[in-house]
C-alpha positions as CSV (number, residue, x, y, z in Angstrom):
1,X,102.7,139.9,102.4
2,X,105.4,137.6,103.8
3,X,103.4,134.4,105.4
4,X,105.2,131.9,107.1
5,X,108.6,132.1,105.1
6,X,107.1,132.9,102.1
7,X,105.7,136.4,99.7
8,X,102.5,135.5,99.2
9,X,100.4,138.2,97.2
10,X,96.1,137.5,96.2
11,X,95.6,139.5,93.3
12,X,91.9,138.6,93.2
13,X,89.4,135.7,93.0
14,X,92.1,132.9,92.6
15,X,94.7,134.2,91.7
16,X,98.0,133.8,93.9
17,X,101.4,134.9,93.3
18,X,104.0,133.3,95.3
19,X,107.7,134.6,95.1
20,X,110.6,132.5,97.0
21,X,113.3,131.6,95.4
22,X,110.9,131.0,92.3
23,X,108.0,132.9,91.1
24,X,104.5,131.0,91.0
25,X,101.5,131.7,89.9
26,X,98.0,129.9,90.2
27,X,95.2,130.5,88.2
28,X,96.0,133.9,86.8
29,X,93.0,135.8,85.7
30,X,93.0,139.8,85.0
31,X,96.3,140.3,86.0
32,X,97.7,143.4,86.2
33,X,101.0,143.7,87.6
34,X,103.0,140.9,86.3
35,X,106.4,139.0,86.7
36,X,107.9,136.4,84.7
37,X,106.5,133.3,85.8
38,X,109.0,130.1,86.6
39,X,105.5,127.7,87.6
40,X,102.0,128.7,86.3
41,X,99.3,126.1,88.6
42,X,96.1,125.9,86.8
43,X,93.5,124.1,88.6
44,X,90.9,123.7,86.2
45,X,89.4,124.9,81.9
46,X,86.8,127.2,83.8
47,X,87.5,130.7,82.0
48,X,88.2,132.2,85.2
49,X,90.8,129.9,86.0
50,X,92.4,128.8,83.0
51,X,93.0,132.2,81.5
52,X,94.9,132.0,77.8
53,X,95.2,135.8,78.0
54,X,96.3,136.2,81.5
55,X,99.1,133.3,80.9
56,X,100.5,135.1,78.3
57,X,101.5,138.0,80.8
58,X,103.7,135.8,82.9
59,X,104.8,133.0,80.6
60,X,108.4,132.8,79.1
61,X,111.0,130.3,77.6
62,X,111.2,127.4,80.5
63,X,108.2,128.5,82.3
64,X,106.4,124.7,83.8
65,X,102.9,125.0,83.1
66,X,100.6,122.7,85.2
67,X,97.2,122.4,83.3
68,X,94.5,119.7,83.7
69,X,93.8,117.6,80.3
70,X,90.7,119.8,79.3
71,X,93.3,123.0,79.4
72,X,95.3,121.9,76.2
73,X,93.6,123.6,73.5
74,X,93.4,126.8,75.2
75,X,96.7,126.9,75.9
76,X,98.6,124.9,72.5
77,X,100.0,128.7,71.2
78,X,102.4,128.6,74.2
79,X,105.1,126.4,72.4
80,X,108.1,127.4,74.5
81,X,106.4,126.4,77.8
82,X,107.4,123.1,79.6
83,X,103.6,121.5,79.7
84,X,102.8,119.1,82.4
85,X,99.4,117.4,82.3
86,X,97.8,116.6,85.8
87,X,95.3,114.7,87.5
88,X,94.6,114.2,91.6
89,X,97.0,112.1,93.3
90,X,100.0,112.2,91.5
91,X,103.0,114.3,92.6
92,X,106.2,116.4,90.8
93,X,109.1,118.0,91.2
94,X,110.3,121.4,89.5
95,X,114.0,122.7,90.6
96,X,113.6,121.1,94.5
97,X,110.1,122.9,94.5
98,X,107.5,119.8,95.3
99,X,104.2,120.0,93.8
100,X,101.1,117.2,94.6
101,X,97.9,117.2,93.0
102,X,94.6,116.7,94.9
103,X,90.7,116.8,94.0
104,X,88.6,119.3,93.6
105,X,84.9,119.1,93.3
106,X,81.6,119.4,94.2
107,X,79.1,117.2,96.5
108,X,76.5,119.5,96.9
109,X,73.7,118.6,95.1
110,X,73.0,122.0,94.0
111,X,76.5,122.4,93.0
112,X,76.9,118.8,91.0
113,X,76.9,120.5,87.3
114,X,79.6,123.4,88.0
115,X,82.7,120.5,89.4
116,X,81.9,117.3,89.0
117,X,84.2,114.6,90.5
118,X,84.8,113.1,87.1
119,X,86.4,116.0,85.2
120,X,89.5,115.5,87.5
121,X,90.2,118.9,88.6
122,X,92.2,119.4,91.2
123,X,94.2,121.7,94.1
124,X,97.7,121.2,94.9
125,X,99.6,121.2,97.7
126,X,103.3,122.9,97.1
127,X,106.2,122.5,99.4
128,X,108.4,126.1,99.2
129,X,110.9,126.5,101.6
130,X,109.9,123.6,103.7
131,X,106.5,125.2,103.9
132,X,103.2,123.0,102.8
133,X,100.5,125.2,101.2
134,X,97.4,124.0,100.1
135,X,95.6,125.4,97.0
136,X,92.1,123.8,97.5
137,X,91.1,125.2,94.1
138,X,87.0,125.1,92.8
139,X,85.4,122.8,95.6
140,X,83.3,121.4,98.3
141,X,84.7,120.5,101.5
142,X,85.4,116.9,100.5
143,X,86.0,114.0,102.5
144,X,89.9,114.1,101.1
145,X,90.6,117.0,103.2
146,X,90.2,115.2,106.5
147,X,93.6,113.1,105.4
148,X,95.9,116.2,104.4
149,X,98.2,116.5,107.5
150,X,100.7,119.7,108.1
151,X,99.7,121.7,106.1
152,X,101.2,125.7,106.4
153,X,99.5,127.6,104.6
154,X,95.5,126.5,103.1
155,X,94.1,128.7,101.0
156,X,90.3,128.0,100.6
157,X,87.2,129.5,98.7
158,X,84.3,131.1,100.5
159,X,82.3,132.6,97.9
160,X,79.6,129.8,98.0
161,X,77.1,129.3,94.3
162,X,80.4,127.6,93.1
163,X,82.5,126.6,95.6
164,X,82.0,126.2,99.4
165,X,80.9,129.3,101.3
166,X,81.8,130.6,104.4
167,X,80.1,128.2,106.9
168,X,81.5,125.1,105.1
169,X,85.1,126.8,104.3
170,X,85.4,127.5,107.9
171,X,84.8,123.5,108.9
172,X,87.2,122.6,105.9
173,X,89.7,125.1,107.7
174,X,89.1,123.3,111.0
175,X,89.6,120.2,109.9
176,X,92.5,120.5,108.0
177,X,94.3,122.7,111.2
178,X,96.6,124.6,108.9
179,X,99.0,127.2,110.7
180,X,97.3,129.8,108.3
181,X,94.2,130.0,106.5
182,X,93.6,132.6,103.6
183,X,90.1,133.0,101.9
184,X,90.0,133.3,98.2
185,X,87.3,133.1,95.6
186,X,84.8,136.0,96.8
187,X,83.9,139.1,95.3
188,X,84.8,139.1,92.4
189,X,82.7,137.1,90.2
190,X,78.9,137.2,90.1
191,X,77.6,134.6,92.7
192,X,80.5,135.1,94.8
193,X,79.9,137.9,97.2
194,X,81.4,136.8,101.3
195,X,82.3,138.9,103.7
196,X,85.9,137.4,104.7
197,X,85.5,138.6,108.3
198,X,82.5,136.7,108.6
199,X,85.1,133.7,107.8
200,X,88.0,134.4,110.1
201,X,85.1,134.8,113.4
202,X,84.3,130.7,112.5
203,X,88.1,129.7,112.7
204,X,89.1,127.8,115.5
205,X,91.7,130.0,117.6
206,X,94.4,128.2,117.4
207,X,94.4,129.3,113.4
208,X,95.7,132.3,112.3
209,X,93.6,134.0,109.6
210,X,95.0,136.3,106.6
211,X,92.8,138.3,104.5
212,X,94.9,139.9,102.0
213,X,93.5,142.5,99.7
């Protein structure tokens, strides 16, 4: 689906594939239909994330791989890949394409063990055709998303257990004021079932809501 500028396809749980004039994918996990792959995002070394089997689909000579510290063994075999390792608050640029890194975790108590601040996980936010989109990746809504500012396109998680669910995605949404909100991380994972509609009736007006399938 073509969203603000820009093809953006879900291919489930939290996996994106983004095609301008480059094609990026974040956190590909039982991929299907693939494409060569010119950026490969990983957010976190969760297996449903940071997917050795899935990045082999997409990968090829030159491909950027993004991949936080805790991804390297799982990903050493893939030699002719241009390997950059990330943390929050740093930022990169591949062929005009801007890339920033920004935390993900947890602060709910009951959610502590599954993202803790510490590890260093992050989101990104990308900058394609002029177009900001936020990839909040595994997390809470944390106090850092109150300071992102025009953002395009966020895509958030709802499924709750892990991440935030609906109630607390739709405040994150809110907050941040994005042109275009897509839910992502639902339904496919045990622990993760959300109804997305349920999501899009808690989103201030103003924002328009996608739910891609």
């Amino acid at each position: 689906m073509e969203i603000e500028g820009i093809n953006i396809e879900w291919l489930g749980h939290a996996t994106f594939k983004m095609n301008s004039d480059k094609i990026i994918y974040i956190d590909p996990y039982k991929i299907e239909e693939v494409s060569e792959a010119d950026i490969i995002l990983i957010t976190h070394s969760h297996y449903d994330h940071c997917s050795p089997s899935d990045i082999s689909k997409i990968i090829k000579k030159g491909t950027v791989l993004f991949i936080t510290p805790d991804c390297q063994s799982k990903v050493s075999g893939f030699e002719d890949a241009e390997l950059k390792l990330v943390e929050p608050g740093n930022e990169y640029e591949v062929d005009g394409i801007k890339i920033e890194t920004i935390p993900a975790y947890n602060i709910k108590e009951e959610r502590l063990r599954f993202h803790p601040q510490e590890n260093d996980w992050v989101g990104y936010i990308i900058t394609v055709n002029g177009k900001r989109i936020y990839i909040a990746g595994d997390t809470d809504f944390i106090p850092e998303m109150k300071n992102l500012q025009n953002i395009d396109i966020a895509l958030l998680p709802i499924g709750g257990t892990y991440t935030m669910d609906i109630v607390e995605a739709a405040e994150a949404a809110n907050a941040i004021k994005p042109k275009t909100v897509i839910p992502m991380h639902y339904n496919k994972i045990e622990g993760t079932e959300a109804n997305p509609e349920e999501f899009k009736q808690k989103i201030d007006t103003d924002i328009k809501v996608e739910i891609l399938g």
